[in-house]
N, C-alpha and C positions, 0 to 999 in steps of 0.2 A: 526783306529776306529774299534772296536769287533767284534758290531752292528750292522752298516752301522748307515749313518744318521737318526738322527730321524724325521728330515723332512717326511722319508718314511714311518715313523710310526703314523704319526697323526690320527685321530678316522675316517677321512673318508676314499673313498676309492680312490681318485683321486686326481691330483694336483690343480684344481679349488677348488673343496670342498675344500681341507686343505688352501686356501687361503681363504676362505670366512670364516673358521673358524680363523684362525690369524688374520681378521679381527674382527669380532666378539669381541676374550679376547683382543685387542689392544684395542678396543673401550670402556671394560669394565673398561681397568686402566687408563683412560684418565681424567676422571673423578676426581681420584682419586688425582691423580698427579698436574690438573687444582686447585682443593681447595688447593694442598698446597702452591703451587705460588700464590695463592691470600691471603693470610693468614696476617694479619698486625704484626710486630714486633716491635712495639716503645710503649712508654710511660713505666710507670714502671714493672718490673720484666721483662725486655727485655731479657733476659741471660735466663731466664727460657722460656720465648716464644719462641725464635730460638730454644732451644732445644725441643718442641713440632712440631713446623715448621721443623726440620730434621726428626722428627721420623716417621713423616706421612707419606711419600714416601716409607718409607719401610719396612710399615706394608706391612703384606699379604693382599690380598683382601678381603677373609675372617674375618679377624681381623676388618677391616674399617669396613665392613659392619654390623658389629657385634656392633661397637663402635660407632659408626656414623650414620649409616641410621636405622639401626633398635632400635631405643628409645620407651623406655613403654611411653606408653601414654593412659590417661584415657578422654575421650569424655562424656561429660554432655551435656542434651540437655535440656535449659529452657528457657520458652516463647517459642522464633522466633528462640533463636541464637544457637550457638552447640559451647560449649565451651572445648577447648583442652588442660590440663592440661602434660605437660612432664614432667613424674617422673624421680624422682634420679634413676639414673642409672648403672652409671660406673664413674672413675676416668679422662675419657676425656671428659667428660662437659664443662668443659670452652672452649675447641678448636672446642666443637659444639656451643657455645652461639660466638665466637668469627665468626665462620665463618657464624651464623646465623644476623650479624649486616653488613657482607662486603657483604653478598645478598641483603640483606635491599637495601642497599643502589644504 
């Protein structure tokens, strides 16, 4: 190795901090990783759902968050209620309504 490890190189300046930080991004794709394993594959166009169900794992985190957690969304508020409207957004809509019915539940 050129470099030496890059364990030695992580952003803090100790071997604690750099474990609290590898915990930290562990914690961040955990998440990630959880939705794809819960993701259902049956009923029709199964062959196309396992192919969204593989891909999810390995997007970048980046990419998820971009695709998946951050959705336009436009809030109306009348009367009492505040109603939340989720606009079209991107091409992975279905794999957010799909995993928005396995929290449902």
């Amino acid at each position: 190795m050129k470099d030496g490890p890059r364990s030695l190189r992580a952003p803090a300046d100790n071997r604690y901090s750099n474990w609290a930080y590898l915990l930290m991004s562990s914690l961040a794709w955990t998440p990630k990783a959880w939705l794809a394993l819960s993701l259902p594959e049956t009923g029709r166009g199964k062959a196309a759902r396992r192919k969204e169900t593989l891909r999810l794992p390995k997007m970048g985190f980046r990419t998820f968050g971009n695709d998946l957690l951050r959705i336009p969304c436009q809030i109306a508020r009348t009367g009492r209620r505040l109603i939340f409207r989720l606009l079209n957004g991107n091409s992975r809509q279905p794999v957010f309504w799909r995993l928005a019915d396995v929290l449902k539940r």
